[in-house]
N, C-alpha and C positions, 0 to 999 in steps of 0.2 A: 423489729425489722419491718415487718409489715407498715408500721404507720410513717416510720419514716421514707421508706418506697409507693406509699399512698392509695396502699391493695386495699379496697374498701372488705370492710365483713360485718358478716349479718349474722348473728344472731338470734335464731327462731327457735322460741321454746313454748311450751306449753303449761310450763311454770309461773313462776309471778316475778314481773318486773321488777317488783323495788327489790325485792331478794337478791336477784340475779343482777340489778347494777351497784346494790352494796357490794357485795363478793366484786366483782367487776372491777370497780372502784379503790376494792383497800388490794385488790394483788397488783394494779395501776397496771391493768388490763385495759379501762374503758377511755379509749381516748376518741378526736375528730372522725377517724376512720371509719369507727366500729357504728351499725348502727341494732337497736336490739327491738323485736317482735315479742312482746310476749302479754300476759295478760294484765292488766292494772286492775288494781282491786279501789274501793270506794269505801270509803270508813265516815262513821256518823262521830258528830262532837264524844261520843262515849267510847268511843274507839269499837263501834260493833263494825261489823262488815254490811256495806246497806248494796252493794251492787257490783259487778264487773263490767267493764266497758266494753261494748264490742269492740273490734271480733273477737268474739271468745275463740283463743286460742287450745287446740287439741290436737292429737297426732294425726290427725286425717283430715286438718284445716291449713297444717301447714306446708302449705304452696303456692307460687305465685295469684295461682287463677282462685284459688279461696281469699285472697285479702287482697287482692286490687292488683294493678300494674299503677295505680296514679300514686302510689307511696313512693316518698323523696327518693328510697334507697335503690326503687325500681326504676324509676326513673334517670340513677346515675351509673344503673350498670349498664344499663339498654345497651351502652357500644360495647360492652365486652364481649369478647363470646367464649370463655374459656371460665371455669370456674370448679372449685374443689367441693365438697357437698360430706358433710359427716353426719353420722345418725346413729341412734341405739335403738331403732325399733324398722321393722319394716316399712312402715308408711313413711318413715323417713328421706324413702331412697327415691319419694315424689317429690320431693320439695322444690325442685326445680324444674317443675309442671309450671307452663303457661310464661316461664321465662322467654321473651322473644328473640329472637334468633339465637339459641344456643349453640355453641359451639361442641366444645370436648368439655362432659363433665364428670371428673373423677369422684366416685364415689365410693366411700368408703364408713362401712358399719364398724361396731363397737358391739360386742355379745358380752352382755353382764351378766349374766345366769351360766349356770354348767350345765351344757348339756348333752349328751349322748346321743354319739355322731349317730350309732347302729338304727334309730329312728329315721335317720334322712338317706337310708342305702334299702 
């Protein structure tokens, strides 16, 4: 639904790209719409790991004002001003730090650990 109504989405993780556009890719997840932030890794003829590319992507890199505003997908939401934002960690609930002019942004976490409310009362 989204891609056929042309809601662009982003994808920012601090995972590894080819991972997350195979996954992407085989649930026929990754279409025009979608664009994905995450780290690329650099592999030597022997298949060792010889680098990552910047920006090294981590939970406290991921926001506008840590990885530019001159990236394509920043550049195509610039006129929105409304946008939805999910997260599993707290620094998540930045991620749309340095977005220009934002609007209403629904945010909403994901708690994957159990935890025992009696600690936050």
């Amino acid at each position: 639904m989204l891609k056929e109504s042309e809601v662009p989405v982003l994808i920012m993780s601090a995972g590894i790209s080819s991972i997350l556009e195979t996954v992407l890719r085989k649930e026929t997840l990754f279409s025009s719409n979608v664009q994905l932030i995450s780290n690329e890794l650099v592999f030597n003829e022997e298949g060792g790991l010889e680098d990552i590319l910047p920006p090294i992507i981590h939970p406290f890199s991921k926001n506008e004002r840590a990885l530019g505003l001159n990236q394509p997908y920043f550049l195509e939401i610039s006129k929105r001003r409304n946008g939805i934002l999910l997260g599993d960690c707290i620094g998540d609930s930045h991620m749309a730090d340095g977005m220009p002019n934002p609007g209403e942004i629904l945010k909403i976490g994901f708690l994957d650990t159990e935890v025992k409310m009696s600690s936050y009362s």
